[in-house]
C-alpha positions in Angstrom: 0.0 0.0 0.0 3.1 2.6 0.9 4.9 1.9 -2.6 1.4 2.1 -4.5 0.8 5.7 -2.6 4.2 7.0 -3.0 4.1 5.7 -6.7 0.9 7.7 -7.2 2.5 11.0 -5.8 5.6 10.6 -7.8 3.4 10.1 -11.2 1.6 13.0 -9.8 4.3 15.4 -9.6 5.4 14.3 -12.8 2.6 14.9 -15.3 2.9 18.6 -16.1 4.7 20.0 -19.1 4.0 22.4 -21.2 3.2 21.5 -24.9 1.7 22.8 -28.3 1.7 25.9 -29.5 0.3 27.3 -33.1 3.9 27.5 -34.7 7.0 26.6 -33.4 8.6 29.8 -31.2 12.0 31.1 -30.6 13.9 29.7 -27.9 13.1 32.5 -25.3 9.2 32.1 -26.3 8.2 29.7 -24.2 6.5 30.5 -20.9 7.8 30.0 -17.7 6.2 28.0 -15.5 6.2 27.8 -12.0 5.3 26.2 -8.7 3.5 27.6 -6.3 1.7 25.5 -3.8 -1.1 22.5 -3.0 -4.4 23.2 -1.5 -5.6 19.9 0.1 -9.0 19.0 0.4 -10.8 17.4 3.1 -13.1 15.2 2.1 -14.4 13.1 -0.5 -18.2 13.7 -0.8 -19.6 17.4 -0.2 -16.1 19.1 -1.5 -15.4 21.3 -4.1 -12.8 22.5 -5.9 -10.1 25.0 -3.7 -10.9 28.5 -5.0 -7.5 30.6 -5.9 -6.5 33.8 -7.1 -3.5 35.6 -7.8 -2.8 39.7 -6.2 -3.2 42.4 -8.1 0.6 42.7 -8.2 1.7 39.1 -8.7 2.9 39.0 -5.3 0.8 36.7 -3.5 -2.0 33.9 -3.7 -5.1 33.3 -1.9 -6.1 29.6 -1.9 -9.0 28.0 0.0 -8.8 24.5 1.7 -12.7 23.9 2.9 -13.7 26.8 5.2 -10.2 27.9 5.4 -8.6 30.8 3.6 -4.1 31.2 3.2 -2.5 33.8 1.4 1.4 32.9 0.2 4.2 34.3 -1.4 4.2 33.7 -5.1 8.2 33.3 -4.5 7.9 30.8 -1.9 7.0 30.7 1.8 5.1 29.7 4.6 1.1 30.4 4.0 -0.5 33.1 6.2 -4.1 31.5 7.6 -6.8 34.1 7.8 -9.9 34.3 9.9 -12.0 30.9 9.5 -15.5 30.5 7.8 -18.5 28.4 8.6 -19.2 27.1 5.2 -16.5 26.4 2.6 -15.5 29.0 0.7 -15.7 28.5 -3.0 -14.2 31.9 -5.1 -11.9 34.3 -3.9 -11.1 37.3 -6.1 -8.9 40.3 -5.0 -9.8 43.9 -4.8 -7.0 45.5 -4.1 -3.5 44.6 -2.2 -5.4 45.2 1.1 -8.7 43.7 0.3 -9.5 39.9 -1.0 -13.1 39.1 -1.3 -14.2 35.5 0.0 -17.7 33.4 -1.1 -19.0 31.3 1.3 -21.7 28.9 1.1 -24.4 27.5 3.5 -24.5 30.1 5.6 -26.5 33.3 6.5 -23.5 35.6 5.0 -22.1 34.7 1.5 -19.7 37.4 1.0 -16.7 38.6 3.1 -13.8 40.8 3.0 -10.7 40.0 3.6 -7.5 41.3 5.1 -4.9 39.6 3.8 -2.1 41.7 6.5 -4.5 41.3 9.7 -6.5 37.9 9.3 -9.4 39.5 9.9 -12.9 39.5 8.0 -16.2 41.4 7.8 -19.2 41.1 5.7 -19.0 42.7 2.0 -21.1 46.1 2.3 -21.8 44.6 5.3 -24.1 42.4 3.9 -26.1 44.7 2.2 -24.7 46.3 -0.8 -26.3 49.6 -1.3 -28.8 49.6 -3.8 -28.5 45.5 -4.0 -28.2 42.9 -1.3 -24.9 40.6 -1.0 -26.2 37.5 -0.6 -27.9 37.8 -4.1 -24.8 38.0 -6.2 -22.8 35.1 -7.6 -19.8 35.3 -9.9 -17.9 38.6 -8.2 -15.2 40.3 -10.1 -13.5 43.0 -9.2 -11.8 45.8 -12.2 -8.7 46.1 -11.9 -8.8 49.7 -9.7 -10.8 48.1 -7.5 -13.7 50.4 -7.4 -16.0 49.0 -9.1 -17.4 45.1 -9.5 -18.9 42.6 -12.0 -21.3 40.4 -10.9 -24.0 37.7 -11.8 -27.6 38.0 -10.4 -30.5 36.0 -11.0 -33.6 37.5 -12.5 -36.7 36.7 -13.0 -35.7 36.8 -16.7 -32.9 34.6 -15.8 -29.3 35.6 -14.7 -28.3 39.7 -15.2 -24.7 40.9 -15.2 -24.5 43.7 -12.5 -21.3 46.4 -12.4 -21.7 48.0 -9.1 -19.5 50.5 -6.8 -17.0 49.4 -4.4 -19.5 51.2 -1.5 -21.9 49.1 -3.4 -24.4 51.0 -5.6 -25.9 49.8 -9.0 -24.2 51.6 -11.6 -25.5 49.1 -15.0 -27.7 46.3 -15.1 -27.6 44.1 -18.0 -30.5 41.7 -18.6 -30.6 38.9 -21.2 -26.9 38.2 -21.8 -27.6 35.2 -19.7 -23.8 35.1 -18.5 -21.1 33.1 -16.5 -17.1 34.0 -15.4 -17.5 37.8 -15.4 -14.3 39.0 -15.9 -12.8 42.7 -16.3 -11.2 43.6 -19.3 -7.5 46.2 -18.7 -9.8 48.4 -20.3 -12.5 48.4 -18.2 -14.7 46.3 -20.2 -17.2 43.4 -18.5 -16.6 40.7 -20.3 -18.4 37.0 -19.4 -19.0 33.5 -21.3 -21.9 33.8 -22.8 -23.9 30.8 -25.2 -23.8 31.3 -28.7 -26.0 28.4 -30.8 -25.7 26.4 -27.4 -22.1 26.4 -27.5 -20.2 28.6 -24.6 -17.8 31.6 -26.4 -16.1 34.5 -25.0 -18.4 37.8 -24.9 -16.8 41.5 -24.9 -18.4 43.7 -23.8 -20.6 41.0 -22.5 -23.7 40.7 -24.2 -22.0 41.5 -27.9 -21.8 38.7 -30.3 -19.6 36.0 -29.5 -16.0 35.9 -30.8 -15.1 32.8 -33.6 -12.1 31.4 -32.8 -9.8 29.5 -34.8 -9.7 26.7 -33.8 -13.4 26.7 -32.6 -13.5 25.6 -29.2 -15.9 25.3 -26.3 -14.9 28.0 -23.8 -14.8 26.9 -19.7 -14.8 29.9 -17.6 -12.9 31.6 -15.4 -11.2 33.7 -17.4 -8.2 36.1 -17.5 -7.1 38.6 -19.6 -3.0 39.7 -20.0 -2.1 42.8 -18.4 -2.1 44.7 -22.1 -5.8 43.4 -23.0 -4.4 41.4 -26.2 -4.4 37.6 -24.7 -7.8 36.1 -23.3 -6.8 32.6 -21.2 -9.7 30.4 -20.7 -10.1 26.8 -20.0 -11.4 24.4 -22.9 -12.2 20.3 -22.7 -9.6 17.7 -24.8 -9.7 14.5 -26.4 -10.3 12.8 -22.7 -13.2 14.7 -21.2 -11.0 16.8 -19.1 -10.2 20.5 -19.6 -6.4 22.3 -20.4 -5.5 25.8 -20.5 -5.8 28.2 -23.6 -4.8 31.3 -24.9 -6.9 33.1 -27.1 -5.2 36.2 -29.4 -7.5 38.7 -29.6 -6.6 40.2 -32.7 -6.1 37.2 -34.9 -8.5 35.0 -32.8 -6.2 32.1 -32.8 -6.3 29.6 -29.9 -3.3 28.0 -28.7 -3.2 25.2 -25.9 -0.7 26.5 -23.1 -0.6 22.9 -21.1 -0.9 19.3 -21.3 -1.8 17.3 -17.6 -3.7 14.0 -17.0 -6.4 16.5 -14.9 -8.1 19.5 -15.2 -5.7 22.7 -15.9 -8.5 25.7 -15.7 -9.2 28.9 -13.2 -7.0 31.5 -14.8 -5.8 34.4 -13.3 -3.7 37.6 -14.0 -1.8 40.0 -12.6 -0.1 43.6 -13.4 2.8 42.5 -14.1 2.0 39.6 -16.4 2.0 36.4 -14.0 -0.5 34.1 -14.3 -2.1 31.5 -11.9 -3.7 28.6 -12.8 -4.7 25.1 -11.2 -5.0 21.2 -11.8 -6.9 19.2 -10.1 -6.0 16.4 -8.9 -8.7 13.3 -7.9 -7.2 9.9 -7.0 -9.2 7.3 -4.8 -9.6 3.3 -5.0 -11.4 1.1 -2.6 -9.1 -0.9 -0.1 -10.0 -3.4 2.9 -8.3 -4.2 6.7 -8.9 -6.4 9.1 -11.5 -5.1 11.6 -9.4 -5.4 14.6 -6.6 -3.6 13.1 -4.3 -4.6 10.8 -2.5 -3.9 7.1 -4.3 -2.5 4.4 -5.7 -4.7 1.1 -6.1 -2.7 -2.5 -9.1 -3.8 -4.0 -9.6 -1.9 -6.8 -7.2 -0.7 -9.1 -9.6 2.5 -11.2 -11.5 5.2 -9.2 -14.0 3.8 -6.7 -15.7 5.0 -3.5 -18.6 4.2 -1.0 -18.0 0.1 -0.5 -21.0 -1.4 0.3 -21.5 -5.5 0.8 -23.8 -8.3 -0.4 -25.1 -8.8 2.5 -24.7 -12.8 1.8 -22.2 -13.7 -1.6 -18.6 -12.2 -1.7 -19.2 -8.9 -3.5 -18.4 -5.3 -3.1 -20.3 -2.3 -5.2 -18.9 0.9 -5.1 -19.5 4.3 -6.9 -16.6 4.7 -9.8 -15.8 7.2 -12.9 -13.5 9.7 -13.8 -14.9 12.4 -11.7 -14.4 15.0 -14.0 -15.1 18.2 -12.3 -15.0 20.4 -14.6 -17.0 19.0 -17.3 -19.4 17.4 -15.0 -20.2 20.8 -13.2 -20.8 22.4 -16.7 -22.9 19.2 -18.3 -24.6 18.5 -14.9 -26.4 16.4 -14.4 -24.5 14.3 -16.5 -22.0 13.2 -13.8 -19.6 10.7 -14.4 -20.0 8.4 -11.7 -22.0 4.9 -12.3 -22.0 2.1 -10.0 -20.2 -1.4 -10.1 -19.3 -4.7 -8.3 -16.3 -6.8 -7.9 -15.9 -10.4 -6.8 -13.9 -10.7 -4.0 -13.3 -14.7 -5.2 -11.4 -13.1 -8.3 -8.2 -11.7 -8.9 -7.1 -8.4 -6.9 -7.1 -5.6 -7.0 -9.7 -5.6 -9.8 -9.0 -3.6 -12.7 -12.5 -2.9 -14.1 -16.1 -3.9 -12.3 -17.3 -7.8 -13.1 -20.3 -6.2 -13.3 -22.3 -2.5 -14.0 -25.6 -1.9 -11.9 -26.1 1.9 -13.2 -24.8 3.5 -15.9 -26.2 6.9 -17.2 -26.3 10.1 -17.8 -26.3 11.5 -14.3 -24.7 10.9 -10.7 -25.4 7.2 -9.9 -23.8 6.2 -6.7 -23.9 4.7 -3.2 -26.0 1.1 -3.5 -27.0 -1.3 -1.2 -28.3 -4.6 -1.7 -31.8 -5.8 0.6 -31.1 -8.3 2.8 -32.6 -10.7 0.7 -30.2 -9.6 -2.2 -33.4 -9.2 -4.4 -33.4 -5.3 -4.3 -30.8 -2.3 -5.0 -31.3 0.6 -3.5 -28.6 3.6 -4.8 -28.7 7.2 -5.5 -29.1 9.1 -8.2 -29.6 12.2 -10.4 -31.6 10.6 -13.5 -34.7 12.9 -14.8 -33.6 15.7 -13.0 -34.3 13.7 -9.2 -31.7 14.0 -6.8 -33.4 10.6 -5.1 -33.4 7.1 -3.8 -34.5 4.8 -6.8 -34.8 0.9 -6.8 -33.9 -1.7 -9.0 -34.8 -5.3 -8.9 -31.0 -7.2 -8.8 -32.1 -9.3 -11.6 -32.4 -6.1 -13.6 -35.5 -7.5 -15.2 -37.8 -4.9 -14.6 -37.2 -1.0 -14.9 -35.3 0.7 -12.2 -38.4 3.1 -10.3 -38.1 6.0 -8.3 -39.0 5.8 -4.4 -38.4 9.4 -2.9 -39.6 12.9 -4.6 -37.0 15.2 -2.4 -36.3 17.0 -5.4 -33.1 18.7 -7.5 -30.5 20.0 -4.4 -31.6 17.9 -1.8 -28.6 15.8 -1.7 -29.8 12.8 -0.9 -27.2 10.4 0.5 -26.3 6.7 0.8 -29.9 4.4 1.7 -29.4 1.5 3.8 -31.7 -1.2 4.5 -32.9 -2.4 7.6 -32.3 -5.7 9.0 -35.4 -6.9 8.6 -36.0 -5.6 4.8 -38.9 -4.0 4.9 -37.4 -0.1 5.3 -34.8 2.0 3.7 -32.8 4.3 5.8 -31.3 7.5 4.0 -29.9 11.1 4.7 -31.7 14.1 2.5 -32.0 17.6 2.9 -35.3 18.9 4.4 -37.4 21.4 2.5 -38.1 24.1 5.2 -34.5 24.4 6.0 -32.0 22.9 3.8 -30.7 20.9 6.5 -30.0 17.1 6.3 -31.5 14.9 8.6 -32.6 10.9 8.8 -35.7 9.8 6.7 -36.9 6.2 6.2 -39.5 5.1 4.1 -41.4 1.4 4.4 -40.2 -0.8 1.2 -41.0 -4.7 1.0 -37.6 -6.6 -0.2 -39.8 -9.2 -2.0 -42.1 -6.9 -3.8 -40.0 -3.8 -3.9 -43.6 -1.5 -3.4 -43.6 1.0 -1.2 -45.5 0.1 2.3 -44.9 3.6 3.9 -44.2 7.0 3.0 -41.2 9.2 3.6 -40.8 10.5 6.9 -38.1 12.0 9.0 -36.8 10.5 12.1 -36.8 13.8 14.3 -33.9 13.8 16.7 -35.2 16.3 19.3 -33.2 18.7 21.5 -30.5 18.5 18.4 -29.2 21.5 16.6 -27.0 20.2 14.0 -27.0 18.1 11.0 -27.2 14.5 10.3 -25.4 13.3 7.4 -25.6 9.7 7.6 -26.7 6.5 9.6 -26.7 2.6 9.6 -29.0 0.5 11.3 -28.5 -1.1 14.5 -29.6 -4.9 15.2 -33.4 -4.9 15.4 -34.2 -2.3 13.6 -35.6 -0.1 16.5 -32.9 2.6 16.5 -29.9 4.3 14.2 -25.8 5.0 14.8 -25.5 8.6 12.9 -23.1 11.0 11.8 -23.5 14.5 12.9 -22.3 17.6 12.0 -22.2 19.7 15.4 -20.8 23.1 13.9 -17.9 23.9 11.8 -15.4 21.4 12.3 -16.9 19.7 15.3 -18.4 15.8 14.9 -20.0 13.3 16.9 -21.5 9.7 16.5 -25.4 9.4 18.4 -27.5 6.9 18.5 -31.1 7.6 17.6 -34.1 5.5 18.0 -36.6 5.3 14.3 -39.3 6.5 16.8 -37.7 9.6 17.1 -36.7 11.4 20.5 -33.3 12.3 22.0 -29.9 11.2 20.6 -27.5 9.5 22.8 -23.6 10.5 22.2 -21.1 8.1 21.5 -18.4 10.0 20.8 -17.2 13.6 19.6 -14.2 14.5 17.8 -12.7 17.3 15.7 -12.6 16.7 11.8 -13.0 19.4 8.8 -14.0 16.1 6.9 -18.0 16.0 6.7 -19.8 13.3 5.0 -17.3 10.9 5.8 -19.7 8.0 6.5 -19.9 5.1 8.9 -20.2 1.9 9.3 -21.6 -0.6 12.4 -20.4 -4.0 13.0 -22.9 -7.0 12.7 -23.2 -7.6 16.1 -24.0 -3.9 17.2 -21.9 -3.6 19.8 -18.9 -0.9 17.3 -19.3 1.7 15.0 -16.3 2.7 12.3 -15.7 6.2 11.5 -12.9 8.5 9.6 -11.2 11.0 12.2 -7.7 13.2 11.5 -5.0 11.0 13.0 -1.5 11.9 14.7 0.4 11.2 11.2 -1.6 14.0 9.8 -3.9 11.6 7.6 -8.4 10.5 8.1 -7.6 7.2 9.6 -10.3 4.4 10.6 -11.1 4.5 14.2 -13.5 2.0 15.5 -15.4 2.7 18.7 -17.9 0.9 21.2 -21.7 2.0 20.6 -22.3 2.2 24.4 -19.0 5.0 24.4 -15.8 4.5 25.0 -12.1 4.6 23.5 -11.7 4.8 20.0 -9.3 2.2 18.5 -7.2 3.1 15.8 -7.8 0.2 12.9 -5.6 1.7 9.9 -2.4 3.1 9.8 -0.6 3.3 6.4 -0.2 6.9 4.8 -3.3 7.9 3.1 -6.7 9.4 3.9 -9.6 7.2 4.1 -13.1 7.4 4.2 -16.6 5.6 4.2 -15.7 2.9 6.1 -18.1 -0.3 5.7 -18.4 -3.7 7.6 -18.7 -7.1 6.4 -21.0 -9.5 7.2 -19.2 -11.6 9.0 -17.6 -8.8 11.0 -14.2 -9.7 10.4 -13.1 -7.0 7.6 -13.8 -3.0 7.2 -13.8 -1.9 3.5 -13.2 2.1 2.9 -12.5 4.3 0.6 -8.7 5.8 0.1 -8.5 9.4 -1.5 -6.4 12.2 -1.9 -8.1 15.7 -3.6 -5.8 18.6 -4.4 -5.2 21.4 -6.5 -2.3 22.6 -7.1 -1.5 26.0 -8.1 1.0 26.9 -11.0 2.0 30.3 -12.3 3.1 31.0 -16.2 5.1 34.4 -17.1 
């Protein structure tokens, strides 16, 4: 497992070059390009890409790593931390040297500015904006004086492109241009991304007709501009799905790819003094297996895979897998690519591909689970615009039927059968609120019809969020995950009643979503927590509350940890998620 994990960093480190160009320069032509740091995310499930920007002066970069925000030397250095969101931030975008603007999600305030010198944050226009409120703006860019900004609302035409002051009044409102990636041109010119014939193309000043490249590619905001106006850097998909970077002459309209890596290359940005940042993603996870008590860890799969789950009575393993392409998937959602598969754990292993495909289409399938019987399939996904539990019989002969109506956005997690088979357990997000709780819904295993509608399992007296729960041994009560606050966890136990939760155990973790899993017997729940070596390690822990018991140890993060029927073996999920940041001058 260490030699596979070092291998993959090695490769990793090794992938970048910088290739094709229209013609074949001089010797000094070629752009520079640089390292600058690695944003690590925290999770598997629930993250997002690290947002990152480069200063106005090409000084510094402000990176995000969840609901964290660092600024570091473009040169090199150790990373200033600044004050700590609740949510995770998603864009950062500079105003000035003394000013860096931060969007946060799933909280009350979505925009805050940053000192980059003192740490410290306040709301933008403190939350109001002048003539327009904060919270209603997406997409903020800021010229490059800083006074005043760019900025995507939505209308009830559909989305407007906004320029307001820095002290936050309206100054031009422009509906119907339907745009994306506002960006600033050196002249003071909003430009976005804007459809032409369906197709996404560079619009200056936005809402003018597109510009034709040659060649004609798809453009994939953000986008940057070079400090004299005359390059546009974008990000556009190749031959594999994923996206490079591209430069775009604005007076001869060619387009030339700048760089050539295995992931997405996308998210420019620019600076006075011609630098520009840039980041690749990089997404790596398989699906290993130790030995409950503790032990060495097993690869099982050799491709992308995630969220194990068990036949409950033959020796097979599903798991979500695909490429995870983030860029592309965001900008053709739903068309995710993530399906669902099995292995045989009687074959050969690690497996190189599934033995077999349970869903495969053009949305986010994930996260199955077989009835107790193994005549049902219970899984996830996105398919005619749901965002649901559906079931399939495991025969596959009869059509796969929706069983919860929670809607587009309400994140509906990983269902789980009860012991019994006649109810499915899930995590969703409630309408009133947004928050996720525990619903089950009545199901017979032999029929698959539905015996009892949705309902939530109300834990009372409890503030937070609960992202996730497995059934305990008789069906009468739950082990979930909840999310206490920023960066605080705990395990309770919950009975399907409803009522109080009990506490098991409480721990610190930025990594939400990061599943469970309870042994056969009942008596020990498995969970991911930050370990002393710096990685999400398995811990396992008694129900009744106790000591928690380190189970893995080799040097990678984990997640989604799931037992086996005969309680002798936890499969998980290993991952690493980064995006590293790289400067061309």
């Amino acid at each position: 497992m260490r030699s596979l994990i070092l291998l993959a960093l090695v490769i990793g480190a090794l992938v970048a070059m910088v290739v094709s160009r229209p013609s074949s320069p001089a010797a000094g032509e070629l752009p520079r390009l640089t390292y600058v740091t690695t944003a690590h995310q925290l999770g598997v499930v629930g993250y997002r890409d690290p947002a990152g920007a480069i200063s106005p002066d090409g000084t510094r970069v402000a990176y995000s790593e969840g609901r964290h925000v660092f600024v570091i030397p473009v040169g090199g250095g150790a990373p200033h931390s600044l004050a700590a969101g609740e949510g995770q931030i998603r864009n950062l975008t500079w105003v000035s040297a003394s000013s860096l603007i931060g969007e946060e999600t799933g909280t009350s305030t979505r925009w805050w500015d940053y000192s980059p010198t003192s740490g410290e944050r306040k709301p933008l226009w403190d939350g109001r904006g002048g003539d327009v409120k904060a919270n209603d703006l997406r997409q903020i860019a800021w010229s490059r004086d800083g006074e005043r900004a760019a900025a995507v609302r939505n209308g009830k035409e559909g989305p407007e492109l906004w320029n307001i002051s820095r002290d936050g009044q309206i100054f031009v409102q422009l509906k119907g241009a339907r745009p994306t990636s506002v960006a600033w041109t050196p002249s003071d010119e909003m430009a976005c991304v804007a459809s032409d014939g369906g197709r996404p193309r560079v619009s200056i000043p936005c809402g003018a007709p597109a510009l034709k490249t040659e060649p004609d590619i798809d453009i994939i905001g953000p986008i940057a501009f070079s400090p004299d106006g005359k390059q546009i850097y974008c990000a556009s998909p190749n031959e594999s799905g994923m996206v490079e970077l591209w430069r775009i002459d604005r007076g001869s309209l060619r387009a030339a790819r700048v760089t050539s890596f295995s992931r997405d290359a996308y998210a420019p940005s620019s600076a006075a003094d011609g630098t520009l940042l840039f980041k690749v993603q990089t997404y790596r996870t398989f699906v290993a297996e130790a030995p409950a008590s503790g032990g060495g860890s097993r690869q099982l799969t050799t491709f992308q895979a995630e969220t194990p789950s068990w036949h409950p009575t033959k020796p097979l393993l599903s798991f979500t897998y695909g490429t995870w392409r983030r860029v592309m998937d965001d900008a053709k959602y739903p068309d995710i690519a993530q399906e669902i598969g099995v292995i045989d754990l009687a074959g050969t292993l690690p497996a190189a591909k599934p033995s077999e495909v349970i869903a495969q289409s053009y949305s986010e399938d994930q996260a199955m689970a077989w009835s107790p019987n193994g005549k049902w399939i219970a899984f996830h996904t996105h398919r005619e615009m749901s965002d649901d539990v559906w079931l399939r019989p495991a025969d596959g002969k009869a059509a796969d039927k929706r069983v919860t109506f929670l809607g587009r956005g309400a994140e509906v997690g990983w269902p789980r059968w009860s012991p019994d088979g006649k109810t499915v357990l899930l995590d969703g997000a409630r309408k009133s609120d947004g928050r996720s709780v525990i619903y089950v819904i009545g199901v017979d295993q032999d029929t698959g019809e539905i015996t009892s509608q949705l309902r939530e399992v109300t834990a009372q007296g409890f503030e937070g969020e609960l992202t996730h729960a497995e059934w305990l041994p008789g069906g009468t009560s739950v082990v979930a995950l909840a999310r206490e606050g920023p960066g605080r966890q705990a395990i309770l136990t919950l009975p399907m009643a409803g009522g109080r939760p009990v506490v098991v155990h409480r721990w610190q973790s930025e990594h939400d979503f990061s599943g469970l899993g309870v042994s056969p017997d009942g008596r020990s729940v498995a969970f991911t927590a930050p370990a002393s070596d710096g990685f999400f390690q398995i811990y396992r822990v008694p129900v009744g509350g106790g000591t928690p018991v380190l189970v893995t140890q080799d040097p990678s993060n984990k997640s989604q940890p799931s037992w086996s029927p005969d309680g002798s073996r936890l499969a998980f999920t290993v991952w690493s998620y980064e995006a590293a940041f790289w400067t061309i001058k």
